[in-house]
N, C-alpha and C positions, 0 to 999 in steps of 0.2 A: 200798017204803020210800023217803021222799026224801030228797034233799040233808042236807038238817038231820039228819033220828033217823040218818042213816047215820054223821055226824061224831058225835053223841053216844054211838053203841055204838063207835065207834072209843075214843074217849076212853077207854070203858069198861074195852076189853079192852087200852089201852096199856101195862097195869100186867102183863101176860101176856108183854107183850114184853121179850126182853132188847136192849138200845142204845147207841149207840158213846157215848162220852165223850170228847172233845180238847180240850186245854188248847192256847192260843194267844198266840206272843210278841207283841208292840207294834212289833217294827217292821215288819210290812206284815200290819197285821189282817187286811185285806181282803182281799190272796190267799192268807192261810194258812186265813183259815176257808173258802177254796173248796177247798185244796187237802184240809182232814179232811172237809169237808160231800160234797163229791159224788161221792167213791167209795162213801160209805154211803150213801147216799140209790139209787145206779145200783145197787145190789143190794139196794134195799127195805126197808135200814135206818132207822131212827131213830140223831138223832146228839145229844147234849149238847154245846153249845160254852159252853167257858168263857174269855171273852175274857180278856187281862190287863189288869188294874187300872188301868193308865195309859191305853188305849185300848179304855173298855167300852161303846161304844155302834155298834160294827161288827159284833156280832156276837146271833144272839136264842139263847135254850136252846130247846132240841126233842128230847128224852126220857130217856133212861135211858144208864145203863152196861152195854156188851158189853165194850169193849178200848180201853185206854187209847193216844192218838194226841199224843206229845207234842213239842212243838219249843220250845226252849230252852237253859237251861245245864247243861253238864255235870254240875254240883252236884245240879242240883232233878233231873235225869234218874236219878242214881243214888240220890234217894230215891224216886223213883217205883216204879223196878225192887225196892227195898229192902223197899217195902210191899205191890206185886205177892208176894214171898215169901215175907213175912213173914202174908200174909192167904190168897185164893183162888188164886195164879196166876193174876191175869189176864192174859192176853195185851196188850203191850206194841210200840208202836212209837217209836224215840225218834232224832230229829234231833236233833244236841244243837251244842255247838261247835265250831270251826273255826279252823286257824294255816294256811289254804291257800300254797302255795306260786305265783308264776307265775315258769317259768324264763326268761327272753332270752337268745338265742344271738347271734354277732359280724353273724351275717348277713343280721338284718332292719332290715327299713325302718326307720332308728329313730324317725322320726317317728310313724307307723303302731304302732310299738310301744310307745310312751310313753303314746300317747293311749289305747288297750286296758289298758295296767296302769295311766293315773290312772281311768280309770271303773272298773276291776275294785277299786280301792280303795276311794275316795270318792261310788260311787253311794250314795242312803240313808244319805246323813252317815255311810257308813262301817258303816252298823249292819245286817250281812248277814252271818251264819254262815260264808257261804262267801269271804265277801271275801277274795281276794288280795294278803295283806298281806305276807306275805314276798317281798319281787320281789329274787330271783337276776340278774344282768347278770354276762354273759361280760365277763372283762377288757377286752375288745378296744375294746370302746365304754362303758365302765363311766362315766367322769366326762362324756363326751357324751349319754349316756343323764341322768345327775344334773341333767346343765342343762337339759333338756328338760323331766324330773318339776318339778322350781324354777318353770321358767316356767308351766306346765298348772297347775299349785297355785297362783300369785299371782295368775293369770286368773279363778279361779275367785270367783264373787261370792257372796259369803254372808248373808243376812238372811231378810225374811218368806219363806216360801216359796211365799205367794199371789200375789207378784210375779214376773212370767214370766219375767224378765229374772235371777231368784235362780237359780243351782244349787243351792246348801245352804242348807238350813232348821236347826233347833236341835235340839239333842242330845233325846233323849225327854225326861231329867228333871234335877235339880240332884246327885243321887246317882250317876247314869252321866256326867254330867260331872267329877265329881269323882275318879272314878275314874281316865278318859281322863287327865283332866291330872297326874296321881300315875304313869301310865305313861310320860308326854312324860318330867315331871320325871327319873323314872329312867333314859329316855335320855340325856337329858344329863350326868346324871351319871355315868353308867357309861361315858362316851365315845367313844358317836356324832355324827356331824358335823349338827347340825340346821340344814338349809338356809334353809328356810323353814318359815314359820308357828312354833309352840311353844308359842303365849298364848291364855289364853280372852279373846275380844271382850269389852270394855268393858261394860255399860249393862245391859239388861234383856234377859231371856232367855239360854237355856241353849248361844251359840254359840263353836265351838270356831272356830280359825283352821285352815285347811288346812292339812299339818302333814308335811313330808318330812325323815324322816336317813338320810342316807350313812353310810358307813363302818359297817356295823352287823356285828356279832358275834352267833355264833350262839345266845350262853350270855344274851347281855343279856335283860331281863324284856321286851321291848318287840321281840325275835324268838321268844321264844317263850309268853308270855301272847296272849290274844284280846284286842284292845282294842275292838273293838266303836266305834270310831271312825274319824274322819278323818286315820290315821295312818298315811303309806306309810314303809316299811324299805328300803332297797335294799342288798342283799348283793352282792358279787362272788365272782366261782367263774373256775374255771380251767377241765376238762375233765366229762365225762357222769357219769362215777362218782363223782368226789366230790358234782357239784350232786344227783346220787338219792339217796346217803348222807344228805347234809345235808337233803335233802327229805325223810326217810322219817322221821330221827333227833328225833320228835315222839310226843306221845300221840295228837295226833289224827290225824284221816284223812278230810276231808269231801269239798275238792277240791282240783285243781292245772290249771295250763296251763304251754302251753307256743308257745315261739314261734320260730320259723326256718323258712327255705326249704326245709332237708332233710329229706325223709320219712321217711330211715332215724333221724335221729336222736328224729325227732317219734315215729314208731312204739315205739323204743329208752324215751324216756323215758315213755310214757302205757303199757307193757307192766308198768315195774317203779316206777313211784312208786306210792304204796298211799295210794290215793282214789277213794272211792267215784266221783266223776263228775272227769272230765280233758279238759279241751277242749285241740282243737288252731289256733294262730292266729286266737283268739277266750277270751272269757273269761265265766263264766256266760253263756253261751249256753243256757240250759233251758228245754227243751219237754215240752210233757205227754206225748210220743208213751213219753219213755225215762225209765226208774227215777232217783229223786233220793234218796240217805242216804248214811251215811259209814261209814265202819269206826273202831275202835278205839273212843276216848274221845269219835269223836263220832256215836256210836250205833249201833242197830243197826235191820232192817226198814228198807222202801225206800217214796216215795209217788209218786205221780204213775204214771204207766201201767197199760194194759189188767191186768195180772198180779198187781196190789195189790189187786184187789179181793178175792181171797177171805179176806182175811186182818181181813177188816170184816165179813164172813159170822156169823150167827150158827149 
């Protein structure tokens, strides 16, 4: 049998097969559909990718439904599971949302740590599950650290993002703009100190200004909503206990960092903050070697690593 009648009895018996199904957010098509494609594929699946709407042309369909692979918002996540229940039980993985925390303690470089919590914010115009938008600063350097975020935020250039010389490109759409800036407004209002940035740019396209408040409160909409933007928070904290309190005191759980010189304290907080992934003196730091998911509201099942795959197994 050749080439050719081989692919056409493949075709034939595809419909024999059972095959993965994942839905895929918009803001990094590209490695999201590597991250559901090739753990099924490495165990001789078939996989259906359903790109999302705003970015449909990164991703192709290739076959059927075994287990639903989903990354996204918490809302669509809990209908996903709703209709898992409600129909067969399919098996379910779900990355959903994210309020990560990054702590700073008195005793780091604060330069060095400014620059890890503005890209833990603001990389992907902000539009990363895991971004570290709640950034914690120990008193000791709280308003040294603020002028720091000020300046890395007014630095930062914003336009095409086909120009190399751009950091930030434009929000995905006019609808998650609209949002973003509904959460700024609320900051302001609820009375946080907004240093920098607060405006959407002028003219054509969907661009937000880099966008830093001080003084934030834990209760405000804008410490504890996702904003899926270019919005850093900066808290202050006094001692370990209250900043894990105040880290944990969330629905979600995806990630958190942390940052100081001291091991005991670095050990102290990545043992009892409840996050799925916790880097130390580093911030998304993710390798495909170790499991990436969150606990609580923001999902449950883990992707990426050798021990994911049986869970794509038919």
């Amino acid at each position: 049998m050749d080439a050719s009648m081989r692919g056409v009895l493949l075709n034939k018996l595809a419909d024999l097969i059972v095959r993965d199904k994942s839905y895929l957010a918009w803001n990094y098509p590209i490695l999201m559909t590597s991250w559901k494609l090739a753990p099924a594929l490495a165990t001789g699946n078939c996989c259906v990718l359903k790109p999302a709407e705003q970015t449909p042309l990164t991703a192709l369909c290739i076959g059927a439904l075994i287990k639903v692979a989903f990354t996204g918002s918490t809302e669509v996540g809990r209908l996903i599971q709703k209709a898992s229940g409600e129909s067969n039980l399919k098996r379910v993985t779900l990355e959903l949302g994210g309020k990560s925390p990054l702590v700073i303690f008195n005793d780091v470089d604060i330069n060095e740590a400014a620059e890890i919590a503005h890209n833990a914010v603001f990389a992907n115009m902000g539009q990363c599950c895991c971004a570290g938008t709640r950034t914690y600063v120990q008193e000791g350097i709280y308003e040294k650290f603020v002028q720091k975020a000020q300046e890395l935020a007014e630095k930062r250039k914003v336009g095409d993002p086909m120009d190399r010389d751009v950091l930030q490109g434009p929000q995905i759409d006019d609808k998650q703009t609209e949002k973003i800036m509904q959460l700024i407004e609320s900051g302001k209002t609820q009375g946080a100190r907004c240093v920098t940035g607060g405006s959407r740019i002028p003219g054509k396209g969907f661009f937000i200004q880099p966008t830093v408040f001080a003084d934030v409160k834990d209760d405000m909409r804008i410490a504890r909503e996702e904003i899926f933007g270019p919005v850093q928070q900066i808290l202050k904290f006094s001692t370990m206990d209250e900043v894990l309190d105040r880290c944990n005191d969330t629905h979600y759980g995806l990630g958190a960092g942390v940052l100081t010189k001291n091991i005991d304290q670095a050990l102290t907080f990545s043992q009892n903050v409840h996050a799925g992934s916790v880097w130390i003196n580093c911030y998304d730091a993710t390798m495909v070697q170790t499991p990436f998911g969150g606990f609580k509201q923001s999902g449950f099942g883990r992707e990426l690593y050798v021990e994911q795959t049986p869970s794509y197994e038919s």
